[in-house]
Each structure stands twice: as structure tokens, then as C-alpha cells.
N, C-alpha and C positions, 0 to 999 in steps of 0.2 A: 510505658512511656519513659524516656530518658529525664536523667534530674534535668530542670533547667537552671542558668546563672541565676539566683537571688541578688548577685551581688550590684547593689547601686552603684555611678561614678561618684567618683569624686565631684564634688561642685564647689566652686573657688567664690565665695560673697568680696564683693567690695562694697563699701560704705564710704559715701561723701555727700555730703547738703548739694552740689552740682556737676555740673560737667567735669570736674577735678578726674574724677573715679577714669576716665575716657582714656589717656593715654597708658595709661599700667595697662589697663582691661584691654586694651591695641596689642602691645608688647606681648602679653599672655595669650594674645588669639594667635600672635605670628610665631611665637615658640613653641606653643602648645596647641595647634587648633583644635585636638581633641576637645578639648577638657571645656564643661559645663562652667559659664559665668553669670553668678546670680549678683544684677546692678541695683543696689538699696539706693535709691534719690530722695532727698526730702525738700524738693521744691516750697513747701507750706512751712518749713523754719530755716528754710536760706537768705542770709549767707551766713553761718557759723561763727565766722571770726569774732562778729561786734558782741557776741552773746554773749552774757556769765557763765561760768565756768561749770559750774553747776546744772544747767540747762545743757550745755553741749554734753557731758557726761549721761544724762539721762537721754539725750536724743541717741546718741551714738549706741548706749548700752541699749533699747531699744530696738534699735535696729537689729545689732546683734542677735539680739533673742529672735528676732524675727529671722535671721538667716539659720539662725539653729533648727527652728521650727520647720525650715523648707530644704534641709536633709546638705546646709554646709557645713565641709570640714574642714575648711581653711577659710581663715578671713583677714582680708587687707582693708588698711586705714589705707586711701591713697589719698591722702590730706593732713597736712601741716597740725591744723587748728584742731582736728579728732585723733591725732598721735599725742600730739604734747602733750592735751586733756584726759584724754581718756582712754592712749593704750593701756596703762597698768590698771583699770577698771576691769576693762574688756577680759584681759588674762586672766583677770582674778574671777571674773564669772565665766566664763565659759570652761576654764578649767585645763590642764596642762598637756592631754589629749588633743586640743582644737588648736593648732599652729592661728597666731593674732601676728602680722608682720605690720609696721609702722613706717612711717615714709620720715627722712630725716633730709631737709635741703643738704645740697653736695658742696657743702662748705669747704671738708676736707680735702678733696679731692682737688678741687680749683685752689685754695691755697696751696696744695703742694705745687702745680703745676703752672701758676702765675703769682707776680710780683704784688699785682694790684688788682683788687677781684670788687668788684659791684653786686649784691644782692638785691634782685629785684624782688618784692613781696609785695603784700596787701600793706595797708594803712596801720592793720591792726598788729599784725608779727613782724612791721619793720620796726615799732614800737616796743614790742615784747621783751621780757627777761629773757624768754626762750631763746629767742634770736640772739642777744645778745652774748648772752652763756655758749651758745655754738661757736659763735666770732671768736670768743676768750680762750674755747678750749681747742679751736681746728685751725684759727687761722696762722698759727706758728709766725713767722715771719713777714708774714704777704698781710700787706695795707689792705683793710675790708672795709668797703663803706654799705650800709644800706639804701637804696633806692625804695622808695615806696608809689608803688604802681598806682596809681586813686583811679579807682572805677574801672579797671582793666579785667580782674574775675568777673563783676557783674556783666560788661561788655559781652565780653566771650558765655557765659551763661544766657544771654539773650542773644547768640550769633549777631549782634548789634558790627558788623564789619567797619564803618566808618566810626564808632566812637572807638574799635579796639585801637585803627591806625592812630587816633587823637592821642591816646594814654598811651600808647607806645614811644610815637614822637615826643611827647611829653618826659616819661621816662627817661628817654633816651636823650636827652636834651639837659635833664641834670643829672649825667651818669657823668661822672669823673675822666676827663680826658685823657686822660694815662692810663684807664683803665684794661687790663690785657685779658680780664676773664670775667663774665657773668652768669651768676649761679641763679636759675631758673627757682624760688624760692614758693612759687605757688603752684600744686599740680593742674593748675588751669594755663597754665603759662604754653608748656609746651605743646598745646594746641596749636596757635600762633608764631612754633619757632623762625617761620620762614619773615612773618614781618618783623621778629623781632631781629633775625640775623642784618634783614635790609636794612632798617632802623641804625644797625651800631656800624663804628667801623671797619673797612677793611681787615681779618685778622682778629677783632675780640673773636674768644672762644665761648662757648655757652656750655655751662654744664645742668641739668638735669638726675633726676634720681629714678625716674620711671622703669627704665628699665632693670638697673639694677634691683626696683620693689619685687619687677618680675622673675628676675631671675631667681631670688630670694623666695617668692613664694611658690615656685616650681621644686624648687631644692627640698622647700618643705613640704611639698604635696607627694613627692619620689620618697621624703623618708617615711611617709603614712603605708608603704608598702600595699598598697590596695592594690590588684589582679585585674582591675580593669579602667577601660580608658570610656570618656566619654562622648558627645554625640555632636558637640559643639555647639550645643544650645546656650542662648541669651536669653533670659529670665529680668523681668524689669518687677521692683516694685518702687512708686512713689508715695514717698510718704506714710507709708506701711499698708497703700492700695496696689491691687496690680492694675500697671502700665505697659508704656513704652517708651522708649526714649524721647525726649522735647523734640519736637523739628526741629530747634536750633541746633544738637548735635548734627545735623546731617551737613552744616557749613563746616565742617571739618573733618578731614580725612578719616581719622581715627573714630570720632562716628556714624561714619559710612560703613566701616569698616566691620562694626559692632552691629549693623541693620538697620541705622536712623536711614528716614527717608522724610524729603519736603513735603509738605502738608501741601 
């Protein structure tokens, strides 16, 4: 008998307490469809943000362990509140072998490219040091104000459609009028970019970081040099059970996209 391949694919883990993980994991299915995406959800300690810090570190590192255990070698934070806390945990345990890529809102980028930039986020990282230390160190010239989105993650995490238009109008209502650019500052956000472009002005720009997460974790899955590609399977676990994705992903494109289907 001839050898067969041993060799496993590659399997790209993403980690986020909700729906956040959905648009990267979209961006990777349409650059990459090969390639194996293992979706870590932890519905049973959502929503991350309000947590101590302490708590999201051990949830986050958790998780990881569990994507190591189910044969990943690359893993994405696509979320704000498990970058700032606990990428340099993550790195530190899994070790300099396993690429950990982190999601940083596109501050930089819309400050270069407009006068006046709006960051839309959660309640709790329009509040944060975090956010605020990005503003200081990206926004060079360009006026940044933060918007804080109230109840607009959780919305979208329950595909709740009428309360998302509520907190977008909302939003969008005290976003600064002169504003020429808004920086997509939650990866649940760009689920809803379409209400949100309806929502602003003719002409604001929106920027986002999804896809550059993905392009970035592609780059680092090509420099692992592995000999084979994978099967484009989606792997769910919730909460460290296996699942499947919520119903509510399937009110949006990009979890359609990923397999969700209405209940």
C-alpha cells in the first residue's frame, strides 16, 4: 500500500463571547474557502465587556486551551474587549509556534484619511483607557470623538432587527455633524454595516478592521508552511460544548455565510 497524507489542515480558532467572531470568519471563508474554522462562542459569559478583567483573561485563556486541544494553529481574538485583555496572556500560553492575531479598531487609518472621525463602540470601550490611548497615539490631526452605541452588540447578538435600527438611529443622532469618518469600533458592528451607512450621512466613510484581521491571519497561516489545505469545514463550540451557530446569526449575511440557518 502507498504512504497515505498524515498530514492534518491547518484550523484557524476564533474566540469571542458573540456574534463579533462572524465577520473575520466571512472575510476568511471568501479569501480562503479552503481553510478549516473552529467558532469558540461563549453565550453562558456574554457580553465580555462589563467583566473584570480578570474573568475575561481566564475566559479567553480557556477557550484557547480548548482550540489547542481540537488541533488549532492559528488563533484570532476578533474582539476588542479579549485583545486588550488578554492577547499577551494568550501568547504567553500557547507559546511562539501558535500565530495569536488581535483585532485593534481602525483608528489609524480613518484618522489619516479624515478631518473628523466618530468611533462608534460599546458603553464600556468608549469609556476605556484603551480607547482612549488609541485616540492619543493614531488620531495625529483628525478630531476623534467617541460614540457609545448602548445595547447595539447585545441587539445584534439576539438578531433583535428593530431594537438594532433603535441604537443605530440613536447613535447616529449624537454622531457629530461634521463628522467625515466612522470607525466601526465593535466587531459586531460590521454585521449591520448597511443600516449603519443608511443611518449617517451622505459621504461619511466607515471604516472597519475585519478584514484586515483576515488578511493578517492568512499571512500568518502561509508563513506555518503546512503542505496542505483544508475542507472548509465550520466547527462550533459554545461555551466549551459543542454546538452550532445561534439562529440569530442567520439574520445576517456573514452567518449565512458560515452555515447558520433559522430555527
Amino acid at each position: 500500500m502507498g504512504a497515505c497524507n498524515t498530514v492534518d489542515p491547518v484550523i484557524v480558532a476564533l474566540i469571542d463571547s458573540g456574534l463579533g467572531l462572524l465577520p473575520t470568519a466571512a472575510w476568511l471563508r471568501k479569501l480562503r474557502p479552503d481553510v478549516d474554522l473552529l467558532l469558540l462562542l461563549d453565550p453562558e459569559g456574554a457580553p465580555w465587556g462589563p467583566k473584570p478583567e480578570d474573568w475575561v483573561v481566564e475566559r479567553v485563556l480557556g477557550a484557547a486551551r480548548q482550540a489547542l486541544e481540537l488541533g488549532a494553529e492559528v488563533i484570532v481574538l476578533p474582539c476588542n474587549t479579549a485583545s486588550v485583555t488578554a492577547l499577551d496572556h494568550v501568547r504567553a500560553a500557547v507559546g511562539e509556534s501558535v500565530p495569536v492575531i488581535g483585532t485593534v479598531p481602525a483608528i489609524k487609518p480613518a484618522a489619516a484619511q479624515c478631518r473628523s472621525v466618530a468611533v462608534w463602540a460599546t458603553a464600556a470601550t468608549t469609556a476605556s483607557r484603551y480607547q482612549a490611548d488609541l485616540i492619543a497615539r493614531f488620531a495625529g490631526d483628525a478630531k476623534v470623538v467617541g460614540v457609545a452605541c448602548h445595547g447595539l452588540a447585545d441587539a445584534i447578538d439576539r438578531g433583535d432587527l428593530p431594537a438594532i435600527r433603535d441604537s443605530i438611529a440613536d447613535a447616529a443622532a449624537r454622531t457629530p455633524a461634521d463628522v467625515e469618518g466612522v470607525v466601526l469600533g465593535c466587531t459586531h458592528y460590521p454585521l449591520v454595516i448597511d443600516a449603519i451607512v443608511a443611518a449617517l450621512p451622505d459621504g461619511v466613510r466607515l471604516f472597519d478592521s475585519a478584514q484586515a484581521v483576515a488578511a493578517q491571519t492568512i499571512r500568518k497561516m502561509d508563513e506555518l508552511g503546512r503542505p496542505t489545505t483544508g475542507n472548509g469545514t465550520v466547527t462550533v463550540r459554545k461555551s466549551g460544548l459543542p454546538g452550532e451557530l445561534p439562529a440569530s446569526a442567520a439574520t445576517f449575511e456573514s452567518g449565512r455565510l458560515l452555515g447558520a440557518t433559522e430555527l
